[in-house]
C-alpha positions as CSV (number, residue, x, y, z in Angstrom):
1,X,35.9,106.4,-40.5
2,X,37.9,109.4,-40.2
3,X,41.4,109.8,-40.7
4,X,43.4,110.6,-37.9
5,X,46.0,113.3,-38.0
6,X,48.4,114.4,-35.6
7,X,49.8,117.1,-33.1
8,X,53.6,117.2,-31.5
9,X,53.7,119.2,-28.5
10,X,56.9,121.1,-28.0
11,X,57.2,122.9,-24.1
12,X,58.9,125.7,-23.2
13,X,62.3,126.4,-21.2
14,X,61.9,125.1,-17.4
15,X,58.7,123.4,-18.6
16,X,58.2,119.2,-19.1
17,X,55.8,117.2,-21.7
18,X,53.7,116.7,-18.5
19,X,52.4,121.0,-19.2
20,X,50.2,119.9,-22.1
21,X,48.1,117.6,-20.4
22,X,45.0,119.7,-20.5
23,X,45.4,120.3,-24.6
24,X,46.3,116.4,-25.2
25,X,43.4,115.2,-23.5
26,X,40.3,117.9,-25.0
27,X,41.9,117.4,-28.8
28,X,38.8,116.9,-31.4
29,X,37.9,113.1,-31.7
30,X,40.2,112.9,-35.4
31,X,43.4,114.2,-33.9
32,X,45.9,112.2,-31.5
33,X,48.6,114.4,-29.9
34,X,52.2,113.6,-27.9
35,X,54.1,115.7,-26.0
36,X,57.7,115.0,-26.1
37,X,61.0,115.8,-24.3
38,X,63.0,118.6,-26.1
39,X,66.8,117.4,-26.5
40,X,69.5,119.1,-24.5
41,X,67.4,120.3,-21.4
42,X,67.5,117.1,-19.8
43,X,70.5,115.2,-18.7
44,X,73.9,116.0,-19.7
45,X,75.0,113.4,-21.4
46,X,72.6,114.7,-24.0
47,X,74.8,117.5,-25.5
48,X,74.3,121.1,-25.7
49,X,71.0,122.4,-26.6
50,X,70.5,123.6,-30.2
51,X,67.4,124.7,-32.0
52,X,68.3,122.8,-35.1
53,X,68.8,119.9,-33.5
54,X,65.5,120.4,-31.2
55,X,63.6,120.5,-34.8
56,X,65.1,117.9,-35.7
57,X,64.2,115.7,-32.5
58,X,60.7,116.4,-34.0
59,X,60.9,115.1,-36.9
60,X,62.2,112.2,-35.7
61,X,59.7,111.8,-32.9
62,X,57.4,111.4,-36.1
63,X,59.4,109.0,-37.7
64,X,59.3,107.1,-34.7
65,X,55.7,106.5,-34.9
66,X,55.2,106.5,-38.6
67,X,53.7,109.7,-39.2
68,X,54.0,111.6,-42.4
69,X,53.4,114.9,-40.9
70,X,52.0,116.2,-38.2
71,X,50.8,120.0,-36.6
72,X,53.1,121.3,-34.1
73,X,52.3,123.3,-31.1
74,X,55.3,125.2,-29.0
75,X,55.1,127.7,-26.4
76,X,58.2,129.9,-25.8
77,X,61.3,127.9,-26.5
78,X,59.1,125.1,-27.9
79,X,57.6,127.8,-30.1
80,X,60.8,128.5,-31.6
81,X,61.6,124.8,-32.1
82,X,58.6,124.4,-33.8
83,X,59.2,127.2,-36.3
84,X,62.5,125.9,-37.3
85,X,61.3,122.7,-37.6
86,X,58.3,124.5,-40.4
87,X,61.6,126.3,-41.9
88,X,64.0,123.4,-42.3
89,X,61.5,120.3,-43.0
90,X,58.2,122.1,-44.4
91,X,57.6,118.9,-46.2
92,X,57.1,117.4,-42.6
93,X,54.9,120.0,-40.7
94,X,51.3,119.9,-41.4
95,X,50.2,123.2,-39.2
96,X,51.2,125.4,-36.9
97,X,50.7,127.1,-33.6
98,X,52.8,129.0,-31.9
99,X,52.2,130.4,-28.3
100,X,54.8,133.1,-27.1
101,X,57.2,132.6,-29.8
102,X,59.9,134.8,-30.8
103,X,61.3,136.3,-33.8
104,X,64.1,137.9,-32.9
105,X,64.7,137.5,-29.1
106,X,65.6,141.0,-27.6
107,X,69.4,140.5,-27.3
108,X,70.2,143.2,-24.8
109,X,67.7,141.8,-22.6
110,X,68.6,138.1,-22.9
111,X,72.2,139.2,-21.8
112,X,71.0,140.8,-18.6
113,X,69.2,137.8,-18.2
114,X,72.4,135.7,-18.8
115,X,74.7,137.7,-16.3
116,X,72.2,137.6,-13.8
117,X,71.7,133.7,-14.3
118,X,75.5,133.3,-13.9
119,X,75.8,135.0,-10.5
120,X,72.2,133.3,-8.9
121,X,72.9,130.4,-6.8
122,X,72.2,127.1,-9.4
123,X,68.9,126.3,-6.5
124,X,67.4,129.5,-7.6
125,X,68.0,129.4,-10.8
126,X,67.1,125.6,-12.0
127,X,63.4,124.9,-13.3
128,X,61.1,122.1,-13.9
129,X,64.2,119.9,-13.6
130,X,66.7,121.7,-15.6
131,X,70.1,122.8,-14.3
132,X,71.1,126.4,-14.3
133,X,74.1,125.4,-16.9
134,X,71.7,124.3,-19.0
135,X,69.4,127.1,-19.3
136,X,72.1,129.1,-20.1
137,X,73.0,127.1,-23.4
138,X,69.2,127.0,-24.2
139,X,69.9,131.2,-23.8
140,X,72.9,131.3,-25.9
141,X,71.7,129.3,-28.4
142,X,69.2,131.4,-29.2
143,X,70.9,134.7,-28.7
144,X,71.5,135.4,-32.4
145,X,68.8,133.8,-33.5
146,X,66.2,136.0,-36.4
147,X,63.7,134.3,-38.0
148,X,62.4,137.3,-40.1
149,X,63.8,136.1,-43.2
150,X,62.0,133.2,-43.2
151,X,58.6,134.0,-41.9
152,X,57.0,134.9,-45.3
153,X,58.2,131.4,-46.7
154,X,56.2,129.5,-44.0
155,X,53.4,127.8,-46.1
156,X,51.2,125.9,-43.1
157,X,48.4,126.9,-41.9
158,X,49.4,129.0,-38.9
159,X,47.5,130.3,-35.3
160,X,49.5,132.4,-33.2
161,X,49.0,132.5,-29.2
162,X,50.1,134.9,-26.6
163,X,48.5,135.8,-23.4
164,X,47.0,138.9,-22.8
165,X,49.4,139.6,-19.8
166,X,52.4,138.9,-22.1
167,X,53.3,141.8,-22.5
168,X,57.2,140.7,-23.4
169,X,56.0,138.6,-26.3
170,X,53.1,140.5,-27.3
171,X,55.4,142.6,-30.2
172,X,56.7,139.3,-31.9
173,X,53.4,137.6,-31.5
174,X,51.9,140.6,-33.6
175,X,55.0,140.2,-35.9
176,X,54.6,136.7,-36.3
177,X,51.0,136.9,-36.9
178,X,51.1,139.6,-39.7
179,X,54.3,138.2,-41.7
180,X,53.3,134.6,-42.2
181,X,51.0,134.4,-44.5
182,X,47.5,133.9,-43.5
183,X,48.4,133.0,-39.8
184,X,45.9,134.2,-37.4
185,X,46.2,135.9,-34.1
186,X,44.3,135.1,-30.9
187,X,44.9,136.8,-27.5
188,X,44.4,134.7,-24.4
189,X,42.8,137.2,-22.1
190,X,44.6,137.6,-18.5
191,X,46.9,134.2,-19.0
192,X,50.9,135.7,-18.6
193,X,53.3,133.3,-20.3
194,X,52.8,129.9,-19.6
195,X,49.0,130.5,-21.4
196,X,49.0,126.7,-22.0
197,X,48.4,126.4,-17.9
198,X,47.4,129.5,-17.0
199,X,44.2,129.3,-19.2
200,X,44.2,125.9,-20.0
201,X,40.9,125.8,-21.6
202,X,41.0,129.3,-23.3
203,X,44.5,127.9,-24.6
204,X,42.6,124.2,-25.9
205,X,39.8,126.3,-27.4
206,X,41.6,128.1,-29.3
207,X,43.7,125.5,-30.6
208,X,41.2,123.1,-31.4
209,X,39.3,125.5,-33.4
210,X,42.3,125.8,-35.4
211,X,42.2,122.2,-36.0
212,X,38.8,121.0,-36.7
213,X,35.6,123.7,-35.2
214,X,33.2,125.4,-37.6
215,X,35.6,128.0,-38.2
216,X,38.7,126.3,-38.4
217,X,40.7,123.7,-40.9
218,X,39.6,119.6,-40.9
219,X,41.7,117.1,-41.9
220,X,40.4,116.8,-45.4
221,X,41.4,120.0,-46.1
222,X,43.2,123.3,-44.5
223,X,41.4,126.9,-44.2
224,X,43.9,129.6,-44.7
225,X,41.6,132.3,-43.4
């Protein structure tokens, strides 16, 4: 019998665990996957949002279940979390795949955002459940964040995702993509951000050819390609 491995699912900002049904549910018959919650966009007795303490949420979610290691998938946000996660416990993260991540968020941009966020009514402003105040700690948090540093230290096997109509998070995808070593880029023709639900099964096919298809890695043994 095979061995099974593993996927943690990581949403985005204004998204829930509920936005990876579609890649949960087609995942190759050796891999198992969970979506889970991402600390300090929920209720607010749960503390301000961090990404170190988002990757390490993950890590725990494995030890939770008794996993050695496991692939991580994030879009946006989530793909951030999941690349801390590869740069602070890289003895924990199998494989990654990152779907409009970030490297350095475009600072100048994220405070228009935040100014504009501060002045909407909280109605307009809240998302899949999270509260305007709490978007704008998820935004502050990762204001000064720059993962450049660390990208060519990431040693997982890496796909990166970005829809075609992406165009903010087209640059860092690119970036991402050539600075860790031997991650590969794939571009989800006419999804936007949210690739995941937009193009739910151009998102799963790519993913799951990452993990186990004729051209991708297997469980026995990663393809760096």
């Amino acid at each position: 019998m095979a061995e099974t491995s593993r996927v943690i699912f990581v949403h985005g900002l204004g998204d829930s665990p509920a936005s990876w049904a579609q890649q949960i549910s087609t995942l190759p018959a050796a891999w198992e996957g969970v979506a889970i919650d991402v600390p300090g966009l929920g209720a607010a007795g749960e503390g301000a949002f961090s990404l170190e303490r988002a990757a390490r949420r993950v890590v725990e979610a494995m030890d939770e279940r008794g996993w050695r290691e496991a692939v991580l998938c994030g879009l946006s946000l989530g793909a951030m979390i999941a690349l801390r996660a590869a740069v602070d416990f890289p003895e924990r993260v199998r494989g990654l795949v990152l779907a409009a991540g970030q490297v350095r968020p475009p600072r100048a941009l994220l405070r228009v955002q935040n100014a504009l966020i501060r002045v909407l009514p909280a109605r307009a402003v809240a998302s899949g459940g999270v509260d305007k105040s709490r978007i704008l700690s998820a935004a502050r948090a990762v204001m000064h964040v720059d993962f450049g540093p660390d990208l060519a230290r990431i040693a997982c096997p890496t796909l990166v995702l970005c829809g075609s109509r992406d165009r903010a998070n087209l640059p860092a995808s690119r970036r991402l993509a050539a600075e860790i070593p031997g991650a590969r880029l794939a571009i989800l023709e006419g999804a936007g951000h949210q690739s995941n639900t937009q193009s739910p099964e151009s998102f799963s096919a790519e993913l799951n050819r990452f993990l186990g298809g004729p051209a991708g890695w297997t469980p026995g043994g990663p393809d760096r390609r």
